[in-house]
C-alpha positions as CSV (number, residue, x, y, z in Angstrom):
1,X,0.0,0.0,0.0
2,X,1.6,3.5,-1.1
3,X,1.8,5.8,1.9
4,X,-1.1,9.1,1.3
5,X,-1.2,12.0,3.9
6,X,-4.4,14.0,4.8
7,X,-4.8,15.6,1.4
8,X,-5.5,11.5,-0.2
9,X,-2.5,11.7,-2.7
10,X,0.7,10.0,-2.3
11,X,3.2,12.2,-2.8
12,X,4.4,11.1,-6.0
13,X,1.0,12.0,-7.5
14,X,0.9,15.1,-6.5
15,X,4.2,15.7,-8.2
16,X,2.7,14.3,-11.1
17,X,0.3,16.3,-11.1
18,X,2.2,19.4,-10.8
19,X,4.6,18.5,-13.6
20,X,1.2,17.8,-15.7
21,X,-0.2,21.2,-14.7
22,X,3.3,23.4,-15.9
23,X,3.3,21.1,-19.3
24,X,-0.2,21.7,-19.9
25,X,0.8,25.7,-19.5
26,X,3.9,25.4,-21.6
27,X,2.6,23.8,-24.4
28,X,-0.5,26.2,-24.2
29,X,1.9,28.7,-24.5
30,X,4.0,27.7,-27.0
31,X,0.7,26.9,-29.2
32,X,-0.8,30.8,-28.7
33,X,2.7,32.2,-29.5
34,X,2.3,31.0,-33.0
35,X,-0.3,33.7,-33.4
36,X,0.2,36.3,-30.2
37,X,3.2,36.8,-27.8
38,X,0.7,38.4,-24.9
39,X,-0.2,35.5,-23.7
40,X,1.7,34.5,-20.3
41,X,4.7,35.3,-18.5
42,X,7.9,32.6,-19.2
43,X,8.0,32.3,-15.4
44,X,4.5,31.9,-14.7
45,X,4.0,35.5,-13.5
46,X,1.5,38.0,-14.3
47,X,3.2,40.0,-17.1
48,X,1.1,42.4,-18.3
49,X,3.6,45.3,-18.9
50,X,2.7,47.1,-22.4
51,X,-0.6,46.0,-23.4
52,X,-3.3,48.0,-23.8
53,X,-7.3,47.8,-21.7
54,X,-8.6,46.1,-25.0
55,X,-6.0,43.3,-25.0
56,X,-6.0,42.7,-21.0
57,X,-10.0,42.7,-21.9
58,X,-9.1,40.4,-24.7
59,X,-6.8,37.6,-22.8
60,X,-9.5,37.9,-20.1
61,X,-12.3,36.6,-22.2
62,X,-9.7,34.0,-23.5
63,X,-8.8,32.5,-20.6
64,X,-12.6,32.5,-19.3
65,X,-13.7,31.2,-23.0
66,X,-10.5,28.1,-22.4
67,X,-11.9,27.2,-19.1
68,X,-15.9,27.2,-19.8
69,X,-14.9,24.9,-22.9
70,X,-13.2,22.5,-20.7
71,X,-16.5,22.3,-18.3
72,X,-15.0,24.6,-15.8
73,X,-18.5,26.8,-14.6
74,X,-18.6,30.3,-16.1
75,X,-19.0,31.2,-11.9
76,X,-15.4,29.6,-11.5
77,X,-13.8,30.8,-14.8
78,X,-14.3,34.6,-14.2
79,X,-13.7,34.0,-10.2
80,X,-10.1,32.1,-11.2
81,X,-8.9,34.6,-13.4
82,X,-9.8,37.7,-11.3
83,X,-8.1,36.4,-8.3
84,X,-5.1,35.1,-10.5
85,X,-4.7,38.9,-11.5
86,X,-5.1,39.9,-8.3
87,X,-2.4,37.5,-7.0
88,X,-0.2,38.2,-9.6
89,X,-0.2,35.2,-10.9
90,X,-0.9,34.4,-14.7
91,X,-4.0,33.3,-15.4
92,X,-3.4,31.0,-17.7
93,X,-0.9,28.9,-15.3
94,X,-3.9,29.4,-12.8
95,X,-6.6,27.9,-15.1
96,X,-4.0,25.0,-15.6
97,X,-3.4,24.5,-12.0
98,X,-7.3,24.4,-10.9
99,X,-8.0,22.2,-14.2
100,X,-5.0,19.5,-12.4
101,X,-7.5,19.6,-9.1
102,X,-4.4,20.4,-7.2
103,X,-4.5,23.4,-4.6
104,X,-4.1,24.5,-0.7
105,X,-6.6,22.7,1.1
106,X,-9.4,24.5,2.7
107,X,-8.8,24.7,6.7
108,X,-10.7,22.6,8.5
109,X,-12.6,24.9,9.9
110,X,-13.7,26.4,7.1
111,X,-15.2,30.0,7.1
112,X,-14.7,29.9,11.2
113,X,-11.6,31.1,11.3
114,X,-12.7,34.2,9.0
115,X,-12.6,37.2,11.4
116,X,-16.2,38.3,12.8
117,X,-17.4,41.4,12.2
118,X,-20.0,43.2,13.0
119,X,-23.4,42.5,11.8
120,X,-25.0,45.9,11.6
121,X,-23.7,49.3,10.3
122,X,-26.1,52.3,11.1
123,X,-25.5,53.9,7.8
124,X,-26.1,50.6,5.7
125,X,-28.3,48.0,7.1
126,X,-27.9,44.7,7.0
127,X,-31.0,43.8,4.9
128,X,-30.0,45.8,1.7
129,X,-26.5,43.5,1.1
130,X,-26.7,40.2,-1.0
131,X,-26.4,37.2,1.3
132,X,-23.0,35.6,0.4
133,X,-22.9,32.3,-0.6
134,X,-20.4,30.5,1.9
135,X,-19.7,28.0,-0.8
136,X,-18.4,30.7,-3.0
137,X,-16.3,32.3,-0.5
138,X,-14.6,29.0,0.7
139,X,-13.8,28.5,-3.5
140,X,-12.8,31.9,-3.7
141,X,-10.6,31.9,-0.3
142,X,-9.0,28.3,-1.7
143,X,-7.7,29.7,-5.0
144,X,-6.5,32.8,-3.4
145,X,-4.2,30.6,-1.2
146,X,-3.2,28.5,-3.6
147,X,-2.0,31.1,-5.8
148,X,-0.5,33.3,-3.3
149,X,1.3,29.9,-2.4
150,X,2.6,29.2,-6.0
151,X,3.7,32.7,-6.7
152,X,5.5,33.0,-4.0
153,X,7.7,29.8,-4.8
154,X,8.0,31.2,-8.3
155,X,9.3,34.5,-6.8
156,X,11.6,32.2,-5.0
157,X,12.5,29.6,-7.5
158,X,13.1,32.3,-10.4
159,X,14.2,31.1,-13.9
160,X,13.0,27.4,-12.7
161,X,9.7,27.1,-12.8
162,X,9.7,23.1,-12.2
163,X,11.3,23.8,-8.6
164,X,8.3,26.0,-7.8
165,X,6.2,23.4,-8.8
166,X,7.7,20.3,-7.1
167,X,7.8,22.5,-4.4
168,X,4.2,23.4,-4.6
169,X,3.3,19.3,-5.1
170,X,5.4,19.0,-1.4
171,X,4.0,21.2,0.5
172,X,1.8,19.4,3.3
173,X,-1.3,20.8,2.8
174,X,-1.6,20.3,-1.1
175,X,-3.6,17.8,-2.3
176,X,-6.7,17.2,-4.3
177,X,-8.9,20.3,-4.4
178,X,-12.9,20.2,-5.3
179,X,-13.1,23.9,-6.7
């Protein structure tokens, strides 16, 4: 029997995995290069520097279009590339990392650990906000950290992008993410 931790993968799948992820972004590169050079940083990083509103606008509905077409919700396509920009992270590499199921496991507490605040505000009551969806904060929360947590190692790993990613693949609370 093949030792798993807590995240259900043994370790040498989640380095698979990994590896398949940053393959899957390379060749996805190298095949949009053929016809645009905008589309993702070498090192996995958001590199936006020089373009223009209409073709950040543009590589948006790209990435989105990519992930919808795979089966990826239209919810979790526009929600994976906004917090990729955020994050600094390239989209693109994000998409590929969320399609491999990999990412930083929620806590196991969930949303309890989320700071409370409070509930009223005399100049904005309570009843005229949306209700937020926990499910969609917990997903949104999960790819931030798993982003922030793979740019970071790419900082750190620069000009070797594989590092960062078997790095990623070992860290303990990787594993098999239902985004």
């Amino acid at each position: 029997m093949v030792d798993q931790d807590q995240t259900g993968w043994d370790m040498e799948e989640r380095e698979e995995r990994a590896n398949h992820a940053l393959a899957a972004y390379r060749e996805r590169r190298r095949l949009r290069r053929g016809d645009d050079t905008w589309f993702g940083a070498g090192e996995g990083l958001l590199d936006e520097a020089g373009l223009n509103a209409d073709e950040v606008s543009r590589r948006r509905m790209d990435v989105i279009q990519e992930a919808v077409a795979v089966g990826m919700s239209d919810e979790l396509a526009e929600m994976l590339y906004d917090v990729a920009h955020e994050e600094g992270l390239d989209p693109a590499m994000a998409f590929e990392l969320v399609r491999s199921g990999m990412g930083v496991l929620p806590p196991a507490e969930g949303l309890e650990n989320a700071p409370q605040f409070a509930t009223t505000d005399k100049y904005r009551p309570e009843w005229l906000e949306e209700p937020v969806d926990p499910d969609t904060v917990l997903r949104e929360r999960t790819l931030r950290f798993s982003f922030r947590r793979l740019r970071g190692l790419l900082e750190q790993h620069t000009g070797d992008a594989a590092a960062a990613f078997r790095a990623f693949a070992r860290e303990p609370d990787v594993g098999a993410v239902g985004y």
